[in-house]
PDB file of N, CA, C and O in Angstrom:
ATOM      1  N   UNK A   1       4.330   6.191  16.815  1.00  0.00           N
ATOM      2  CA  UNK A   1       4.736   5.482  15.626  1.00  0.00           C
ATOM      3  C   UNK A   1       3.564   4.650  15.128  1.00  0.00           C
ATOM      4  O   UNK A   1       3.018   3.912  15.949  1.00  0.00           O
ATOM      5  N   UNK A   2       3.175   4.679  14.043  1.00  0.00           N
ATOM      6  CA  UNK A   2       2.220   3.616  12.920  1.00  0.00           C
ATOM      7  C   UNK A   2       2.384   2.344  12.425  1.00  0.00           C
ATOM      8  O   UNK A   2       3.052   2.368  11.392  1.00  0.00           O
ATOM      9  N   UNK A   3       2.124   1.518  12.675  1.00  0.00           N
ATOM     10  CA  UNK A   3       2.191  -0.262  12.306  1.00  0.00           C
ATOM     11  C   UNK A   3       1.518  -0.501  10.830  1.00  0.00           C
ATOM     12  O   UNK A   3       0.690   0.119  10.163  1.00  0.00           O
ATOM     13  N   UNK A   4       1.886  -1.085  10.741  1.00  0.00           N
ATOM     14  CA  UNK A   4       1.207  -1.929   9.313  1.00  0.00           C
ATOM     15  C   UNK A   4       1.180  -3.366   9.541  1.00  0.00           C
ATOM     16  O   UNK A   4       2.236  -3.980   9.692  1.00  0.00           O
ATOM     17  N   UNK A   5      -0.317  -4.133   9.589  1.00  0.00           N
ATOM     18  CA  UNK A   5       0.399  -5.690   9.422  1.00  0.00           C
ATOM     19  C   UNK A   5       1.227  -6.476   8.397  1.00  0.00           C
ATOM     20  O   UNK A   5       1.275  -5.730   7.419  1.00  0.00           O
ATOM     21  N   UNK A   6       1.754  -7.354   8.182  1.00  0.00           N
ATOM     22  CA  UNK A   6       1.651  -8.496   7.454  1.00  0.00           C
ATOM     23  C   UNK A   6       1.493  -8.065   6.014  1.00  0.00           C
ATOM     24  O   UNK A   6       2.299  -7.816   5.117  1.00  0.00           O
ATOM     25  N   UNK A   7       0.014  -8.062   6.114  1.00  0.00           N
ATOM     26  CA  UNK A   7      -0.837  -8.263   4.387  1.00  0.00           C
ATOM     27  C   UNK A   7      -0.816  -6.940   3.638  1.00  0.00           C
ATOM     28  O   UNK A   7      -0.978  -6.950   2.417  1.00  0.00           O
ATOM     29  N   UNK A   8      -0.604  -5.667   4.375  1.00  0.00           N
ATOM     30  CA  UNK A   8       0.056  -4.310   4.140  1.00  0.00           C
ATOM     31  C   UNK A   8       1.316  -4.137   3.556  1.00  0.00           C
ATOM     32  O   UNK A   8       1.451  -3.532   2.492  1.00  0.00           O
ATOM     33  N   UNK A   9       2.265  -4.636   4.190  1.00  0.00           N
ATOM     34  CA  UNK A   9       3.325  -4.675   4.096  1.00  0.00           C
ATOM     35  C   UNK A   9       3.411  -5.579   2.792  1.00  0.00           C
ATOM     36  O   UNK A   9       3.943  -5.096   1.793  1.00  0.00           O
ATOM     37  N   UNK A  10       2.989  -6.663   2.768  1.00  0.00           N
ATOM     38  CA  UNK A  10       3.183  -7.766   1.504  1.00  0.00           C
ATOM     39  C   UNK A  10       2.730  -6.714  -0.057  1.00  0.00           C
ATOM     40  O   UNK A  10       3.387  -6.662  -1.097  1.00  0.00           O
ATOM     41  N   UNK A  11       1.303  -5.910   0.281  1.00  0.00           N
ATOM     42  CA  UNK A  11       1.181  -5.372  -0.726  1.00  0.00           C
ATOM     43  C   UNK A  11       1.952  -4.173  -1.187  1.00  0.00           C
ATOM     44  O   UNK A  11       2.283  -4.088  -2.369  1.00  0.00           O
ATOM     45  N   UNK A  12       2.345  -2.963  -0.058  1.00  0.00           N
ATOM     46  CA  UNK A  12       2.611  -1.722  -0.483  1.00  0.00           C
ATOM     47  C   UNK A  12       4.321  -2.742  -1.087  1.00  0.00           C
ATOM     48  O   UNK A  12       4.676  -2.456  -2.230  1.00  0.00           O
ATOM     49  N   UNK A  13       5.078  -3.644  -0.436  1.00  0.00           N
ATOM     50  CA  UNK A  13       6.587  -3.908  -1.553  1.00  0.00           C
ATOM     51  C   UNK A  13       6.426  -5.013  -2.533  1.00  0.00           C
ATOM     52  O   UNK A  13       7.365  -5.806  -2.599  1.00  0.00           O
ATOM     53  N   UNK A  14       5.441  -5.196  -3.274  1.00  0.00           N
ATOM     54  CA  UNK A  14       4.584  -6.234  -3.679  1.00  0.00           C
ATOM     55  C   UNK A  14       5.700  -8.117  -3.859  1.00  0.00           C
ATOM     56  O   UNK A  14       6.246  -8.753  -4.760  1.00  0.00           O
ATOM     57  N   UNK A  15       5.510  -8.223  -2.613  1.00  0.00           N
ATOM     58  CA  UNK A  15       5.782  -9.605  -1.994  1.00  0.00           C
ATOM     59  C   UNK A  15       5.053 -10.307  -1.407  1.00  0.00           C
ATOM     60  O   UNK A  15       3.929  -9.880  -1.146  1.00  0.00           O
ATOM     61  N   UNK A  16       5.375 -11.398  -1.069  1.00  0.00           N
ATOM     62  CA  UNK A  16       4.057 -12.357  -0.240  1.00  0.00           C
ATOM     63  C   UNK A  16       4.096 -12.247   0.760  1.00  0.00           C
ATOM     64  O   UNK A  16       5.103 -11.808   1.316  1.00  0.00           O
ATOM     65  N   UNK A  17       2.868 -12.651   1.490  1.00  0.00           N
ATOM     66  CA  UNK A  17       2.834 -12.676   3.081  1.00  0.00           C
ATOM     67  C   UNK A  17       3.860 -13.153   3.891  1.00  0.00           C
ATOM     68  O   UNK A  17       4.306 -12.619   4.907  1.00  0.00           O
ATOM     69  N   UNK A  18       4.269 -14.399   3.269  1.00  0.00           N
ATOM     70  CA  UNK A  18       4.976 -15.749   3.910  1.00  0.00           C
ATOM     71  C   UNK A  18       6.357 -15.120   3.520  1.00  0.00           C
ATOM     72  O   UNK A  18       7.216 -15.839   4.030  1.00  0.00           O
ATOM     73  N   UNK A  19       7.044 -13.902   2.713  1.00  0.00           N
ATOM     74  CA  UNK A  19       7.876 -13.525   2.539  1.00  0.00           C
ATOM     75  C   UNK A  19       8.276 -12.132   3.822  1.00  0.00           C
ATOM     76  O   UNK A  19       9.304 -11.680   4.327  1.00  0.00           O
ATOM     77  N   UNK A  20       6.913 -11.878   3.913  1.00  0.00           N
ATOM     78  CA  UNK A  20       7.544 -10.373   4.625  1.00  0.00           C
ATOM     79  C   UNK A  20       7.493 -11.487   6.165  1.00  0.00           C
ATOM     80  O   UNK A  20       8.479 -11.203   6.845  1.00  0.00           O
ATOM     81  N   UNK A  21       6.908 -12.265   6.634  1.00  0.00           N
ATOM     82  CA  UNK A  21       7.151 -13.012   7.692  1.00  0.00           C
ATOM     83  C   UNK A  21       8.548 -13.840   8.275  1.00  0.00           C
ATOM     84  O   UNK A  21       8.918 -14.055   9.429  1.00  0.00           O
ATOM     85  N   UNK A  22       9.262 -14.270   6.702  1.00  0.00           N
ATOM     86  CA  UNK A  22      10.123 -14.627   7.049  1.00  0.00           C
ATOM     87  C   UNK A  22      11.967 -13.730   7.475  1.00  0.00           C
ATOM     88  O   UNK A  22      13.059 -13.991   7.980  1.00  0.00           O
ATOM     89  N   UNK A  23      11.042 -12.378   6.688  1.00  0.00           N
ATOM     90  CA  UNK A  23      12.129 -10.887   7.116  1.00  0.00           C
ATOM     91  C   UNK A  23      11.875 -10.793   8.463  1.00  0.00           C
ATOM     92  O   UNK A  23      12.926 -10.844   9.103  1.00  0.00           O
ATOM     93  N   UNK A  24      10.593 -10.640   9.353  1.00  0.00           N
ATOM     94  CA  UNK A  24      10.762 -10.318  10.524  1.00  0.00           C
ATOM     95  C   UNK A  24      11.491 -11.502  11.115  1.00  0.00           C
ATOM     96  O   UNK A  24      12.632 -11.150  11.416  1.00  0.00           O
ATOM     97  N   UNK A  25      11.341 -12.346  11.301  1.00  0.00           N
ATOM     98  CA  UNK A  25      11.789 -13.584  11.918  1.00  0.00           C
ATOM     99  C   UNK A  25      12.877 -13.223  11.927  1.00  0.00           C
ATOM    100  O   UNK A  25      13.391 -12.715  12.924  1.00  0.00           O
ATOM    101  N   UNK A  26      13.626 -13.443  10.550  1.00  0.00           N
ATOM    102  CA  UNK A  26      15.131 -12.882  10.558  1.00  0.00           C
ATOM    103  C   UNK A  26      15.537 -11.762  11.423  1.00  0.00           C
ATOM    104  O   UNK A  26      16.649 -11.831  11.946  1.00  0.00           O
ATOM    105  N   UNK A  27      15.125 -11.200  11.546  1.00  0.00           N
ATOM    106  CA  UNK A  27      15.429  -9.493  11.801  1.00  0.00           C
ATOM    107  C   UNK A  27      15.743  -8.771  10.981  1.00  0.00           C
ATOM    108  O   UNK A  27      16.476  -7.828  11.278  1.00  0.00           O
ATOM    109  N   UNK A  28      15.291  -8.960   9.625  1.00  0.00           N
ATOM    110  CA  UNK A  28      15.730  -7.876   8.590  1.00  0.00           C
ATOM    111  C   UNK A  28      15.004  -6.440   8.279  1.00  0.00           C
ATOM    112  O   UNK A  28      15.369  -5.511   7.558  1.00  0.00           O
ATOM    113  N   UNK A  29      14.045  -6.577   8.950  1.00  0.00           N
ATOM    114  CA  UNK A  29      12.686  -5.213   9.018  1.00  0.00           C
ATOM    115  C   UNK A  29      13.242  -4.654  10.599  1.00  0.00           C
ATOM    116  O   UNK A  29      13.486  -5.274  11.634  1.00  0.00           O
ATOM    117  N   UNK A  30      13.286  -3.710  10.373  1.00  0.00           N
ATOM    118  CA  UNK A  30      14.179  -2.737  11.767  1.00  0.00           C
ATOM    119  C   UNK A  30      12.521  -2.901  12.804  1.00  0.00           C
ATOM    120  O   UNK A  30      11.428  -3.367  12.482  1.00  0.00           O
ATOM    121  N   UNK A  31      12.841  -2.496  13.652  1.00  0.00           N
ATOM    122  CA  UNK A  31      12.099  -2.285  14.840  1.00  0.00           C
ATOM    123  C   UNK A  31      10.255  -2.948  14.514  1.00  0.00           C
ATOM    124  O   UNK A  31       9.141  -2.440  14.646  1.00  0.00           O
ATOM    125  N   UNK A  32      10.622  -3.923  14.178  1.00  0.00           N
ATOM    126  CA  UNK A  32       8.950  -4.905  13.998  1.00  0.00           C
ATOM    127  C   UNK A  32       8.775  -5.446  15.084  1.00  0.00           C
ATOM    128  O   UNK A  32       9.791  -5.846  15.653  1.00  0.00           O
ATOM    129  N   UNK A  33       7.436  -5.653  15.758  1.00  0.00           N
ATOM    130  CA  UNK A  33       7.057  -6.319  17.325  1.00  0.00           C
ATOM    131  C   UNK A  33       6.209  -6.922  16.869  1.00  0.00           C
ATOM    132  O   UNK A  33       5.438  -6.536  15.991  1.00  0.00           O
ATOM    133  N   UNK A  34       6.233  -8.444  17.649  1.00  0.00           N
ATOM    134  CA  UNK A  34       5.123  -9.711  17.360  1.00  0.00           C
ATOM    135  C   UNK A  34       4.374  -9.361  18.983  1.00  0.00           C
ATOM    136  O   UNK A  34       4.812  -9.256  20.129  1.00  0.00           O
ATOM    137  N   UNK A  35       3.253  -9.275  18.440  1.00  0.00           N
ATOM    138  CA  UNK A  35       1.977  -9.605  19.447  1.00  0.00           C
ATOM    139  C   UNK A  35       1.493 -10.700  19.312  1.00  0.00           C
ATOM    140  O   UNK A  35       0.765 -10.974  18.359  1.00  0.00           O
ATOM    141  N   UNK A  36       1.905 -11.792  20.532  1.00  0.00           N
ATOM    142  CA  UNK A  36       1.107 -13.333  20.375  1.00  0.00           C
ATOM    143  C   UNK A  36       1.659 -13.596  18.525  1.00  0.00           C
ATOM    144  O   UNK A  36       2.790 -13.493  18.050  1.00  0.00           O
ATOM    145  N   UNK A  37       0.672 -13.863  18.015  1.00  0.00           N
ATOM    146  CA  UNK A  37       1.134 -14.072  16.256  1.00  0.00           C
ATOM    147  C   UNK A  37       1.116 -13.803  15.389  1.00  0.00           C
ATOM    148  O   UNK A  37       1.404 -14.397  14.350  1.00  0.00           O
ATOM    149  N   UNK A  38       0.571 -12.264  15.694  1.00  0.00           N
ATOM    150  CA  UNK A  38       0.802 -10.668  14.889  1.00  0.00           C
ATOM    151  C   UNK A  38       2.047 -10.126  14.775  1.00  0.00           C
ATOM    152  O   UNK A  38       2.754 -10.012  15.776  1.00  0.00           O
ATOM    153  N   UNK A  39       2.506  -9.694  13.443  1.00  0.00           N
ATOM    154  CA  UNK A  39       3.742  -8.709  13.596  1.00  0.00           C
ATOM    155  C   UNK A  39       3.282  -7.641  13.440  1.00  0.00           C
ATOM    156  O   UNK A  39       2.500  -7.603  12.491  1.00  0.00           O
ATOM    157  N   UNK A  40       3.484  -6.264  14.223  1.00  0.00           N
ATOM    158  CA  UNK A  40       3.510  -4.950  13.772  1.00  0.00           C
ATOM    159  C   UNK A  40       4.795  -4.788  13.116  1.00  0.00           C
ATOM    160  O   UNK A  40       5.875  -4.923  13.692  1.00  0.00           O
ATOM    161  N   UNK A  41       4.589  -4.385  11.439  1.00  0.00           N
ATOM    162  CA  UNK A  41       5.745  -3.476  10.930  1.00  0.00           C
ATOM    163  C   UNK A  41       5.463  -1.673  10.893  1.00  0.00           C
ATOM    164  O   UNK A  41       4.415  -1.043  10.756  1.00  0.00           O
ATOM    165  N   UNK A  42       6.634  -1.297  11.046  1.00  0.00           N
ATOM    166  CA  UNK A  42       6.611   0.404  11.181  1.00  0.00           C
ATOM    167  C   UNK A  42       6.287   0.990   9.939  1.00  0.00           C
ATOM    168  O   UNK A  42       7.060   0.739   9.014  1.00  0.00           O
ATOM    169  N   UNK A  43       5.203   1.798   9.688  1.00  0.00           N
ATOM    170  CA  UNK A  43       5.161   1.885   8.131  1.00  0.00           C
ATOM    171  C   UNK A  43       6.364   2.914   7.343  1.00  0.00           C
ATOM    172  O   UNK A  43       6.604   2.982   6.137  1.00  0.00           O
ATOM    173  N   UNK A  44       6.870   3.507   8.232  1.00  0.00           N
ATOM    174  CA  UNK A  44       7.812   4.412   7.633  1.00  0.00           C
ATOM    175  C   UNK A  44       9.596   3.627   6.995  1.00  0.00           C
ATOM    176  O   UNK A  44      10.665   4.069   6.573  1.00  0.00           O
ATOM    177  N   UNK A  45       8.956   2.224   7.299  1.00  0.00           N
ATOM    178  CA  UNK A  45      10.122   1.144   7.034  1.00  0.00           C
ATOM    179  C   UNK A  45      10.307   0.782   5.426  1.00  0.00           C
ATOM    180  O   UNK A  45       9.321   0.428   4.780  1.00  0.00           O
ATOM    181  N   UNK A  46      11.974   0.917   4.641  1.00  0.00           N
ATOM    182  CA  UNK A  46      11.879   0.773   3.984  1.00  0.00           C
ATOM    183  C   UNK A  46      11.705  -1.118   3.326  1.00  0.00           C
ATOM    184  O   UNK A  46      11.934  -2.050   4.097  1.00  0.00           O
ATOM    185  N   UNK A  47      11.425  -1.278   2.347  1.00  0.00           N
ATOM    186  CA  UNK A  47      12.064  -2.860   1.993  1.00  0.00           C
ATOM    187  C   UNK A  47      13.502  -3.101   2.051  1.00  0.00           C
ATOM    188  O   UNK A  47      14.386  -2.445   1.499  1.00  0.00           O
ATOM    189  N   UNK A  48      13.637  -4.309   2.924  1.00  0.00           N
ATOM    190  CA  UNK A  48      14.660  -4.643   2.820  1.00  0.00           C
ATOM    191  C   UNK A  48      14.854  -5.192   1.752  1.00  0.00           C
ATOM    192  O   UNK A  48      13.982  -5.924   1.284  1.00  0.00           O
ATOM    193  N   UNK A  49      16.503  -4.896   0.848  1.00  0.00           N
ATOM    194  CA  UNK A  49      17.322  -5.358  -0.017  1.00  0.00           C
ATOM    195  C   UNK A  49      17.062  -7.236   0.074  1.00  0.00           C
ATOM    196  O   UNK A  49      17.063  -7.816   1.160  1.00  0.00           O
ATOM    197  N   UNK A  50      16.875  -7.895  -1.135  1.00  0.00           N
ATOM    198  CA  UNK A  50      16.774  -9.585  -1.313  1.00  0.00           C
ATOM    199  C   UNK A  50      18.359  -9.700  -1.099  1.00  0.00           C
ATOM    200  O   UNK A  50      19.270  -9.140  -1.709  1.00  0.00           O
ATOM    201  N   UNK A  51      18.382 -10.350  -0.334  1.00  0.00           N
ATOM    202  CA  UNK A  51      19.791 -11.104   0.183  1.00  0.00           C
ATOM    203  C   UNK A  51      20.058 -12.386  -0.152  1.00  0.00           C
ATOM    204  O   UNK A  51      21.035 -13.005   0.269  1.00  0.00           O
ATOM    205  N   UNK A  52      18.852 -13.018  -1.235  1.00  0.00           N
ATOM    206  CA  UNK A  52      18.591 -14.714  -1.618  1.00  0.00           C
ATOM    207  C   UNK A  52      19.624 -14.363  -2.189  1.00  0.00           C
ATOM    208  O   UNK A  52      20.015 -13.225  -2.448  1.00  0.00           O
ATOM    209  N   UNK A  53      20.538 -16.308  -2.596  1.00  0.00           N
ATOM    210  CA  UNK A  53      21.190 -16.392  -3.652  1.00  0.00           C
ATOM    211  C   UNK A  53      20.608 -16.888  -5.038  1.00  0.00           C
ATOM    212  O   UNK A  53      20.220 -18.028  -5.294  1.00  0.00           O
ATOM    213  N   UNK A  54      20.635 -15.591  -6.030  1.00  0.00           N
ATOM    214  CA  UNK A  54      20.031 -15.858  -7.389  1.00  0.00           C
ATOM    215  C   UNK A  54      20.947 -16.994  -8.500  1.00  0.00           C
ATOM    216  O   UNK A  54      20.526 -17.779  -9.351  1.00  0.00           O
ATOM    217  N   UNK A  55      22.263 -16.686  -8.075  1.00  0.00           N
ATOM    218  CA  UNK A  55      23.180 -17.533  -9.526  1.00  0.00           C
ATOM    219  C   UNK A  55      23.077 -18.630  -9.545  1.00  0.00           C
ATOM    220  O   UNK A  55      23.439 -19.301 -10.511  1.00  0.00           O
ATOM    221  N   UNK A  56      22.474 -19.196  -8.319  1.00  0.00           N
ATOM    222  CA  UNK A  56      22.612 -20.647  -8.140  1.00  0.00           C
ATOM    223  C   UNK A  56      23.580 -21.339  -7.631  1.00  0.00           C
ATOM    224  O   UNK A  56      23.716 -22.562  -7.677  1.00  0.00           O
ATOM    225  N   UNK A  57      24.306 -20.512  -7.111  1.00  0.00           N
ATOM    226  CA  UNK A  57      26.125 -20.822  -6.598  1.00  0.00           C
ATOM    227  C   UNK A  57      25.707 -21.105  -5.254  1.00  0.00           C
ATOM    228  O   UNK A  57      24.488 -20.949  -5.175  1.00  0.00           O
ATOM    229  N   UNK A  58      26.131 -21.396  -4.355  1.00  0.00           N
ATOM    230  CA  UNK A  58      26.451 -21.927  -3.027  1.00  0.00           C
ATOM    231  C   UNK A  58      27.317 -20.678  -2.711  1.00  0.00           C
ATOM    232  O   UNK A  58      27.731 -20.563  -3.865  1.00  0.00           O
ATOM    233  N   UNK A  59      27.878 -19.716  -2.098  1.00  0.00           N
ATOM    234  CA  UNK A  59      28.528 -19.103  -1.142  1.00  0.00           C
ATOM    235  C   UNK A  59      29.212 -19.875  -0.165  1.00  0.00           C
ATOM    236  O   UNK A  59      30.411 -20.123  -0.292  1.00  0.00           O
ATOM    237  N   UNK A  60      28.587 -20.247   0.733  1.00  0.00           N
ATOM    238  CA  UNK A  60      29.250 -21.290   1.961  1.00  0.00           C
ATOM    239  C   UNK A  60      29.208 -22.024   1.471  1.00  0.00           C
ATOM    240  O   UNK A  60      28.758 -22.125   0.329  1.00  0.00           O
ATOM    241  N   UNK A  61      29.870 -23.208   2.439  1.00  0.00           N
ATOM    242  CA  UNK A  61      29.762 -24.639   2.244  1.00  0.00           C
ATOM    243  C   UNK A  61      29.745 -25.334   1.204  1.00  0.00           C
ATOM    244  O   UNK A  61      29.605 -26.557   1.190  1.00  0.00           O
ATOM    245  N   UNK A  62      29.878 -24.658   0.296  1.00  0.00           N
ATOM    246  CA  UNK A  62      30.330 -25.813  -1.134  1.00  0.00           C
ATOM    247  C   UNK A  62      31.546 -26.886  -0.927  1.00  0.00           C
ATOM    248  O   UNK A  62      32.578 -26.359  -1.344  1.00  0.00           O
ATOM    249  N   UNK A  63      31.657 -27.476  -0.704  1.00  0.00           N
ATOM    250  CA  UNK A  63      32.948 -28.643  -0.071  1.00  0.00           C
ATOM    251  C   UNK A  63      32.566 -29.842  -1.022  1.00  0.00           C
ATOM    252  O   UNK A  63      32.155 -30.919  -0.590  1.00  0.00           O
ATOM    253  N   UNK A  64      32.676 -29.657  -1.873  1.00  0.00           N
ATOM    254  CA  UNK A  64      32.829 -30.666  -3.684  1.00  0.00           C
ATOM    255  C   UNK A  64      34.205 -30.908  -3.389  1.00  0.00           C
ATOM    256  O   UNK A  64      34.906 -31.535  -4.183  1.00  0.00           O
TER     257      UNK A  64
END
């Protein structure tokens, strides 16, 4: 299997670094491995779907 770092990954789904970092963390990039403070992503991985909330609404915890 083929890795891509970080700054690969940020460019080929054109997002930021600090964005595709905070997918692995999550676990939203399937089978990614951190070396020390490297992530390998799999290049055959698609982008994950934005799961942010855009409307500005709260989902949880709104308790107004």
């Amino acid at each position: 299997m083929e890795y891509m770092t970080i700054q690969e990954a940020s460019e080929k789904w054109g997002i930021t670094c600090r964005r595709v970092q905070v997918l692995c963390v999550e676990g939203r990039i399937p089978n990614c491995i951190k070396f020390g403070r490297q992530w390998a992503i799999p290049t055959d991985v698609e982008k994950p779907n934005d799961a942010r909330i855009k409307s500005g609404k709260y989902i949880k915890g709104d308790e107004r």
